[in-house]
Jmol script that loads the backbone (N, CA, C; Angstrom):
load data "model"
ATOM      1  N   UNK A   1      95.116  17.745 113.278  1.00  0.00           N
ATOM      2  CA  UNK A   1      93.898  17.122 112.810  1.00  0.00           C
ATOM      3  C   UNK A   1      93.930  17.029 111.283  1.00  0.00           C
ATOM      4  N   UNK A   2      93.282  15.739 110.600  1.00  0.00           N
ATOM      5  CA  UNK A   2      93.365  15.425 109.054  1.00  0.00           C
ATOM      6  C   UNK A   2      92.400  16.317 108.294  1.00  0.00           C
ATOM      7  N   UNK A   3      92.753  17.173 107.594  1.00  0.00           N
ATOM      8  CA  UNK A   3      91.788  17.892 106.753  1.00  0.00           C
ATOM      9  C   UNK A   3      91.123  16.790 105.668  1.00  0.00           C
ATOM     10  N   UNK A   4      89.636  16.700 105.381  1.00  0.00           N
ATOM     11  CA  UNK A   4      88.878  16.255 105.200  1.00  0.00           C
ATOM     12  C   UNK A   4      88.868  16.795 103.266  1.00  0.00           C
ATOM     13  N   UNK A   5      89.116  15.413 102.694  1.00  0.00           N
ATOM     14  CA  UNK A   5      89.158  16.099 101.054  1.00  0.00           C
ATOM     15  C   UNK A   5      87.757  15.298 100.413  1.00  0.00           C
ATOM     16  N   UNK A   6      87.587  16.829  99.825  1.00  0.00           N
ATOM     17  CA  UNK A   6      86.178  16.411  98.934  1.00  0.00           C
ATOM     18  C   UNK A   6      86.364  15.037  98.056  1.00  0.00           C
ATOM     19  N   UNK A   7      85.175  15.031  97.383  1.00  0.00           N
ATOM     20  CA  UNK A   7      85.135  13.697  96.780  1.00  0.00           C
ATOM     21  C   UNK A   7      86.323  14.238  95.061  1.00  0.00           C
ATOM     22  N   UNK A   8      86.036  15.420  94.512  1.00  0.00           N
ATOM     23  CA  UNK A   8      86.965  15.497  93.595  1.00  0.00           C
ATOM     24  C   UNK A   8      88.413  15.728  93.804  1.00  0.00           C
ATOM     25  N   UNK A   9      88.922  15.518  94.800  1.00  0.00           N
ATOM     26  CA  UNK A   9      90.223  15.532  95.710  1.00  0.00           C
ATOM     27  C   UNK A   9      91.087  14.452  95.563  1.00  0.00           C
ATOM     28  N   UNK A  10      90.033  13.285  96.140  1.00  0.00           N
ATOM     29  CA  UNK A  10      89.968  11.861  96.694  1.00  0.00           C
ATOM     30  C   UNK A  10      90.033  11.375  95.026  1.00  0.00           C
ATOM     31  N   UNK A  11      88.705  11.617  94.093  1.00  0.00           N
ATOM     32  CA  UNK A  11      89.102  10.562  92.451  1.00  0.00           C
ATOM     33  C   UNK A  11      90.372  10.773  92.456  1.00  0.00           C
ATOM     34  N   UNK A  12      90.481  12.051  92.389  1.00  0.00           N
ATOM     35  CA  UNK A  12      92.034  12.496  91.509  1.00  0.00           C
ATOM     36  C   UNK A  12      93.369  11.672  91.898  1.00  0.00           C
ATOM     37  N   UNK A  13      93.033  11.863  93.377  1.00  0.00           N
ATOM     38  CA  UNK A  13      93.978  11.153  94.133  1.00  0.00           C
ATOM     39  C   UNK A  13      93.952   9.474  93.665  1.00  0.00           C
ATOM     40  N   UNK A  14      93.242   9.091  93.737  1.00  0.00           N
ATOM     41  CA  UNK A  14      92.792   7.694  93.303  1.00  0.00           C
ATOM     42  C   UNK A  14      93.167   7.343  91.805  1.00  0.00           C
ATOM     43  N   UNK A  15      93.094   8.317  90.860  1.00  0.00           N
ATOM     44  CA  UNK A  15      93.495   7.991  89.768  1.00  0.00           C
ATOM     45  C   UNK A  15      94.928   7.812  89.373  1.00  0.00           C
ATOM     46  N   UNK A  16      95.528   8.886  90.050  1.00  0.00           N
ATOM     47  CA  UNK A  16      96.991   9.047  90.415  1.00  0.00           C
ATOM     48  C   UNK A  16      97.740   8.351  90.543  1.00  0.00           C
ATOM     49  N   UNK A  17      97.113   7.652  92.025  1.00  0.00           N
ATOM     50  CA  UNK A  17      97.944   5.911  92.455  1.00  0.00           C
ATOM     51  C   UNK A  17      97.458   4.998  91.356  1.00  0.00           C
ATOM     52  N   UNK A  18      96.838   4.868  90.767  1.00  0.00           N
ATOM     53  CA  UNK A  18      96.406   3.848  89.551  1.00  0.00           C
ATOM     54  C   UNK A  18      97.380   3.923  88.183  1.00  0.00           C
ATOM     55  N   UNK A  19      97.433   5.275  88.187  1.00  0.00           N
ATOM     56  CA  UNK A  19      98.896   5.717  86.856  1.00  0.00           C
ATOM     57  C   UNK A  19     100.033   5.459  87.567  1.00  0.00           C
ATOM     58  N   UNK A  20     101.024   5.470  88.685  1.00  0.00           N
ATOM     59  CA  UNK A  20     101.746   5.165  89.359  1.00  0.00           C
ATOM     60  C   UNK A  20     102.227   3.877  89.347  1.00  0.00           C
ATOM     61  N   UNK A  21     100.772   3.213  89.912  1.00  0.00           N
ATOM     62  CA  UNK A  21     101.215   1.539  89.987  1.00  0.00           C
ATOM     63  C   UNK A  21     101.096   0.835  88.598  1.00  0.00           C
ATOM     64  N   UNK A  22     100.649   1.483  87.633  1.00  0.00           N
ATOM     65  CA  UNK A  22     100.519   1.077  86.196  1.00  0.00           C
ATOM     66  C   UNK A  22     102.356   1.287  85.762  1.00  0.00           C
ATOM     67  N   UNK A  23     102.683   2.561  86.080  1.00  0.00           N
ATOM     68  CA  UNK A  23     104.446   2.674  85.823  1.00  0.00           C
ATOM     69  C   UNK A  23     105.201   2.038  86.355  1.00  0.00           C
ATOM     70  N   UNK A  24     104.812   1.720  87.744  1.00  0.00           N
ATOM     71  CA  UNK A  24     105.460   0.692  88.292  1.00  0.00           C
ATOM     72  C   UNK A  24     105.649  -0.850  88.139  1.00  0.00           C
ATOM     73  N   UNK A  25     104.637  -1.130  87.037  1.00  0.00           N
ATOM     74  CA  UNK A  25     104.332  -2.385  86.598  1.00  0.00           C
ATOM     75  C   UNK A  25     103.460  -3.916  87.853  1.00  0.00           C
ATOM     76  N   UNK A  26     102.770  -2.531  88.820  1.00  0.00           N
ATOM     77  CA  UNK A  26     102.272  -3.849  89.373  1.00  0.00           C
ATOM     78  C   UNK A  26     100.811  -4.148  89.275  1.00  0.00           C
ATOM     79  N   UNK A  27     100.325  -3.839  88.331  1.00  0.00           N
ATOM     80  CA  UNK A  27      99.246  -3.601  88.567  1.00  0.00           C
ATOM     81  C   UNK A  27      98.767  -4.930  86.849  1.00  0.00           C
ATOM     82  N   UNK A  28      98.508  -5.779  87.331  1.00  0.00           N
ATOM     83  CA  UNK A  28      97.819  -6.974  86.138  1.00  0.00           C
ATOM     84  C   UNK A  28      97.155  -6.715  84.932  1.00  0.00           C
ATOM     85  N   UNK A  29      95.753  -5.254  84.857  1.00  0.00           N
ATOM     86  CA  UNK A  29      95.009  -5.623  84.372  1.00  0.00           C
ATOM     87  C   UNK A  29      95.304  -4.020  84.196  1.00  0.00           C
ATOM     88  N   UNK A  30      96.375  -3.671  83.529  1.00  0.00           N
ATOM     89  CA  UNK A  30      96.984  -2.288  83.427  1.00  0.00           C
ATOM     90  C   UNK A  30      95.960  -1.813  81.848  1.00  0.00           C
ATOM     91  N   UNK A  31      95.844  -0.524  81.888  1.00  0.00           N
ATOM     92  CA  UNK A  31      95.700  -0.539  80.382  1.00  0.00           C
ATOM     93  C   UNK A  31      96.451  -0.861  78.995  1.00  0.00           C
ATOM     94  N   UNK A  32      97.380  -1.145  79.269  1.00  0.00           N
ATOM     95  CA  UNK A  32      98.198  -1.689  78.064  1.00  0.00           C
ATOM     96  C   UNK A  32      97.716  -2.893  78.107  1.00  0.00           C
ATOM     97  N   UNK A  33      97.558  -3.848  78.534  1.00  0.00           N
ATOM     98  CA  UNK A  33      96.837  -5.023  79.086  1.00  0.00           C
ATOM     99  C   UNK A  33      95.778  -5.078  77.818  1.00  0.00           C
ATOM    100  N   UNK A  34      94.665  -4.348  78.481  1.00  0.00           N
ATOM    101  CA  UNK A  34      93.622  -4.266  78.135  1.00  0.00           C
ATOM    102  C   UNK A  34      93.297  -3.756  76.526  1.00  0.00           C
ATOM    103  N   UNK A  35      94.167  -2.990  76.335  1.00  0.00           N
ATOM    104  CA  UNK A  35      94.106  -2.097  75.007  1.00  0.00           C
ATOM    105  C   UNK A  35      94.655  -3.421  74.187  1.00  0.00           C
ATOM    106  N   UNK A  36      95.527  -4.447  74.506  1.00  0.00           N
ATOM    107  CA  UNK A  36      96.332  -5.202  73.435  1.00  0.00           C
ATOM    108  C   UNK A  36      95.073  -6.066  73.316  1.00  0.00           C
ATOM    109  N   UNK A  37      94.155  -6.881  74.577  1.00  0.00           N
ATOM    110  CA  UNK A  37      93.280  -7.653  74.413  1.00  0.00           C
ATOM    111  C   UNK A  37      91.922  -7.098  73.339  1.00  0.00           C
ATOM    112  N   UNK A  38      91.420  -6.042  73.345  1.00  0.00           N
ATOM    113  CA  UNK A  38      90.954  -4.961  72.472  1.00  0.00           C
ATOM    114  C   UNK A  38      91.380  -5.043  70.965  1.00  0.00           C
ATOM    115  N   UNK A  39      92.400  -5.092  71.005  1.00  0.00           N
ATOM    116  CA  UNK A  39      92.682  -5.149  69.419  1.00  0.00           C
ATOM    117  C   UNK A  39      92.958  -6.187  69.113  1.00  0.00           C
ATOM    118  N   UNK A  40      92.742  -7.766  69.594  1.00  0.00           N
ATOM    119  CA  UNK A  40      92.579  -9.108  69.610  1.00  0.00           C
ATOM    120  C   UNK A  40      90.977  -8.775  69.172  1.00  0.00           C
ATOM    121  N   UNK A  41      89.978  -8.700  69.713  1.00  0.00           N
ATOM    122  CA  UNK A  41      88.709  -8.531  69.092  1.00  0.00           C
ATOM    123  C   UNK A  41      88.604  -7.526  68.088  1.00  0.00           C
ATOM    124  N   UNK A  42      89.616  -6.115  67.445  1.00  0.00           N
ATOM    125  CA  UNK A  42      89.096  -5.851  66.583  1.00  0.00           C
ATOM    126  C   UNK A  42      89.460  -6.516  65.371  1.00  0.00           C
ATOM    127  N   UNK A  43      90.638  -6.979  65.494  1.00  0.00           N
ATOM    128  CA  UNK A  43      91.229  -7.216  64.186  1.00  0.00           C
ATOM    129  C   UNK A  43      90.612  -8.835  64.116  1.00  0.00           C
ATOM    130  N   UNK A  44      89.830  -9.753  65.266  1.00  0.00           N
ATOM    131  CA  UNK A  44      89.093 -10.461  64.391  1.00  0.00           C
ATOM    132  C   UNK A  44      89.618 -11.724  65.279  1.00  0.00           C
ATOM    133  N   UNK A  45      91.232 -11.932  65.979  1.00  0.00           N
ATOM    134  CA  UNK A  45      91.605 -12.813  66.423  1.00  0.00           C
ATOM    135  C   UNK A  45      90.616 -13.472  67.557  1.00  0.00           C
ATOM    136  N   UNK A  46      89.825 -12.810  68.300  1.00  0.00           N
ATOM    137  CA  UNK A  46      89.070 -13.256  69.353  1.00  0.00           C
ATOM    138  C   UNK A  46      87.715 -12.772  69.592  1.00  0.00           C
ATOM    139  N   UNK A  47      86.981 -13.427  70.169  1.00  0.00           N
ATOM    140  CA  UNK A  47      85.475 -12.619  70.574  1.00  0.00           C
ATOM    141  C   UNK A  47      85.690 -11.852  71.326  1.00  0.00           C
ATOM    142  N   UNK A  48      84.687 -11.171  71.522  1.00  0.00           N
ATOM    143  CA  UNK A  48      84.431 -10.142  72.616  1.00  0.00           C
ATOM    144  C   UNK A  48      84.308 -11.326  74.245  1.00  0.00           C
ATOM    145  N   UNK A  49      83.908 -12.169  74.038  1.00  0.00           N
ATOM    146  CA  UNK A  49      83.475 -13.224  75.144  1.00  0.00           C
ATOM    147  C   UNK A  49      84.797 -13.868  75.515  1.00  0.00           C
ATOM    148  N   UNK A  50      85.739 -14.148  74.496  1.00  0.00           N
ATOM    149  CA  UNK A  50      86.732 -14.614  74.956  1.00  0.00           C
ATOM    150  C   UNK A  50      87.654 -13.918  75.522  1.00  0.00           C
ATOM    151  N   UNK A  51      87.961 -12.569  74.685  1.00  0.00           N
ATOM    152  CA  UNK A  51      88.560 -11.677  75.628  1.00  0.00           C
ATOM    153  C   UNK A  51      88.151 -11.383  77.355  1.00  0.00           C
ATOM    154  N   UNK A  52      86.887 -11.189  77.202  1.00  0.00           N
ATOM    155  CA  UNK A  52      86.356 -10.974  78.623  1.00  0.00           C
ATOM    156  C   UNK A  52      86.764 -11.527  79.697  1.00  0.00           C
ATOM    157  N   UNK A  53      86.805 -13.192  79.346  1.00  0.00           N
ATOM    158  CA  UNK A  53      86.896 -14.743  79.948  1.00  0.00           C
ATOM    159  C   UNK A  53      88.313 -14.162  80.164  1.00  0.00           C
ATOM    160  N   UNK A  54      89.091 -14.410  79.358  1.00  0.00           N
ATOM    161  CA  UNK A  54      91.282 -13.541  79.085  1.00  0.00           C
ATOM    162  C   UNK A  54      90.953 -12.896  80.646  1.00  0.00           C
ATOM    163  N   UNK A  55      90.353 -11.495  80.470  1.00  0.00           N
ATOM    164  CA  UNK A  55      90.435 -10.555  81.288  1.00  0.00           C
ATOM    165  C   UNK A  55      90.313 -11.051  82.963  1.00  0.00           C
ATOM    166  N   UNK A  56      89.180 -11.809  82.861  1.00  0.00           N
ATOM    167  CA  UNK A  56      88.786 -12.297  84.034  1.00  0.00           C
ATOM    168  C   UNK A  56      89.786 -13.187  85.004  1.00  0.00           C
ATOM    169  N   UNK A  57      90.529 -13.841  83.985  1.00  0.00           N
ATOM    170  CA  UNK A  57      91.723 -14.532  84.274  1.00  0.00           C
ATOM    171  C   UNK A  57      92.799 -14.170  84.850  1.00  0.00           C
ATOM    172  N   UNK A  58      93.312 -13.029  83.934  1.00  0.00           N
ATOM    173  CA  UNK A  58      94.354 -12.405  84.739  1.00  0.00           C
ATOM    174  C   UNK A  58      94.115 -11.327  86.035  1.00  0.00           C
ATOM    175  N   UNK A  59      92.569 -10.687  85.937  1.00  0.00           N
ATOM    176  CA  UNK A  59      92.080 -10.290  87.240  1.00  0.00           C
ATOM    177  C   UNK A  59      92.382 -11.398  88.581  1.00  0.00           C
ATOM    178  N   UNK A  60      91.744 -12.352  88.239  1.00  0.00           N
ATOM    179  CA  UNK A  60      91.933 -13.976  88.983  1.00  0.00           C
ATOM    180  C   UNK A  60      93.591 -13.586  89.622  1.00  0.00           C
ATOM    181  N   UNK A  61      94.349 -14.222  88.377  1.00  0.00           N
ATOM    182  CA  UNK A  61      95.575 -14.729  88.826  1.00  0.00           C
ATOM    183  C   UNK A  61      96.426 -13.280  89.525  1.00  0.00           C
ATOM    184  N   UNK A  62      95.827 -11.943  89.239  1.00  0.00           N
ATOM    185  CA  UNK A  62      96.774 -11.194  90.283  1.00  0.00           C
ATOM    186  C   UNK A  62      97.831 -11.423  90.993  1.00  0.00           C
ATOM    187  N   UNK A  63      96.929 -11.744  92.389  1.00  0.00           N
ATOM    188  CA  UNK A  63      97.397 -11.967  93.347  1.00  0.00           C
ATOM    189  C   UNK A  63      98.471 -12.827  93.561  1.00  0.00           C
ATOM    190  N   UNK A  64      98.475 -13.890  93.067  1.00  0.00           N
ATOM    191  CA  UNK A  64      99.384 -14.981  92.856  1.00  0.00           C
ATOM    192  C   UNK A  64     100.156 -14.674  92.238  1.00  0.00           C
ATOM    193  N   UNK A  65     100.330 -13.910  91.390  1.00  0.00           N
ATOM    194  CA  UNK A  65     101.724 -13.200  90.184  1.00  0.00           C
ATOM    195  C   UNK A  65     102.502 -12.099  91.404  1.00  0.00           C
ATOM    196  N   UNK A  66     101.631 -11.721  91.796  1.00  0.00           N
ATOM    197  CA  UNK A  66     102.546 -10.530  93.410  1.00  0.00           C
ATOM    198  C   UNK A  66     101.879  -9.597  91.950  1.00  0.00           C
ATOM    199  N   UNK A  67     100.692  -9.445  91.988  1.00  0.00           N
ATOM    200  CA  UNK A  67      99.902  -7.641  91.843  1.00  0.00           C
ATOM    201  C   UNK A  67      98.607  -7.779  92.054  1.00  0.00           C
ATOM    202  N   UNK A  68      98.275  -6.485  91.523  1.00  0.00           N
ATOM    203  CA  UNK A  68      97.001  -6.123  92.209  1.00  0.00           C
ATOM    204  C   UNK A  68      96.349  -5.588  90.334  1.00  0.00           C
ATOM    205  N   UNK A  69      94.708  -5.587  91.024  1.00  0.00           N
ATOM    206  CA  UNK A  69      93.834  -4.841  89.471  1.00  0.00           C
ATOM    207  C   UNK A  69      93.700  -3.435  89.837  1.00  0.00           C
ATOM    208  N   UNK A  70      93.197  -3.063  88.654  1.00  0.00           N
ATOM    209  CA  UNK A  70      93.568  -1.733  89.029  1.00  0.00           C
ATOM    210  C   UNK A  70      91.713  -1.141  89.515  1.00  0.00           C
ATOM    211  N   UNK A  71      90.938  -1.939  90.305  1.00  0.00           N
ATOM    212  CA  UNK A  71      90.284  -1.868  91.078  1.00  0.00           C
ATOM    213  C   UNK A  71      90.876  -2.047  92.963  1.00  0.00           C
ATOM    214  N   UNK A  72      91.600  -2.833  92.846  1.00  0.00           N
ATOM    215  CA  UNK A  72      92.239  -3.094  94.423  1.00  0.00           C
ATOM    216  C   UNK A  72      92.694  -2.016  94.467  1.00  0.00           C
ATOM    217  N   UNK A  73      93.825  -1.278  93.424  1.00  0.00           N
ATOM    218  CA  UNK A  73      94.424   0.127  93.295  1.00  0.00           C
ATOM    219  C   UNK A  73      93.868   1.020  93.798  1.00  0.00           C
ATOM    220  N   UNK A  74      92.863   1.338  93.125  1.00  0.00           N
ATOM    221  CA  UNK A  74      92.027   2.466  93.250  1.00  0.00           C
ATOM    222  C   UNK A  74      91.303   2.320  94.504  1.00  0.00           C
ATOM    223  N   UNK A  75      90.628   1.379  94.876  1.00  0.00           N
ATOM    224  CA  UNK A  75      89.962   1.408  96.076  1.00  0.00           C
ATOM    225  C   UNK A  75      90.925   1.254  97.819  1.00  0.00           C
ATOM    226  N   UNK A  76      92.036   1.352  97.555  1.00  0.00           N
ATOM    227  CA  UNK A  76      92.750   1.331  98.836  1.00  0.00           C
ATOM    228  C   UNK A  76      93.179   2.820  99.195  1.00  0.00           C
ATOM    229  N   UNK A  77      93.121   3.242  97.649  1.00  0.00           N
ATOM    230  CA  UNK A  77      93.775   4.907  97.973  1.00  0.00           C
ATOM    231  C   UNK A  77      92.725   5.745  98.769  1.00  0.00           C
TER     232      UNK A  77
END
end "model"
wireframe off; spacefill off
backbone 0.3
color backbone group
């Protein structure tokens, strides 16, 4: 029978596969991703709105590239 893991068991676990598939490079909307789009709005190159719009995009195109966000990630684990 499956022993039953608390909910701080389960994040951890969840965060885990999210650093994993981030090393593994399949994951779109990785934090390196995100951190480079970030410093496009600080240093001035982009809005905050345009980045967002960026973000939304490559969330979008995932699937079609063969990955996943790192919401699909997390929520399958």
């Amino acid at each position: 029978m499956k022993e039953r893991r608390d909910r701080f068991t389960a994040s951890k676990e969840k965060r885990k596969a999210v650093e994993e598939a981030e090393k593994n490079g399949t994951i779109a909307d990785s934090n390196e991703v995100r951190m480079a789009l970030m410093k496009q709005v600080k240093s001035g190159e982009k809005t905050l709105k345009e980045v967002q719009a960026e973000l939304a995009k490559i969330k979008r195109d995932a699937k079609r590239n063969g990955k996943q966000t790192q919401n699909q990630v997390f929520n399958r684990s």
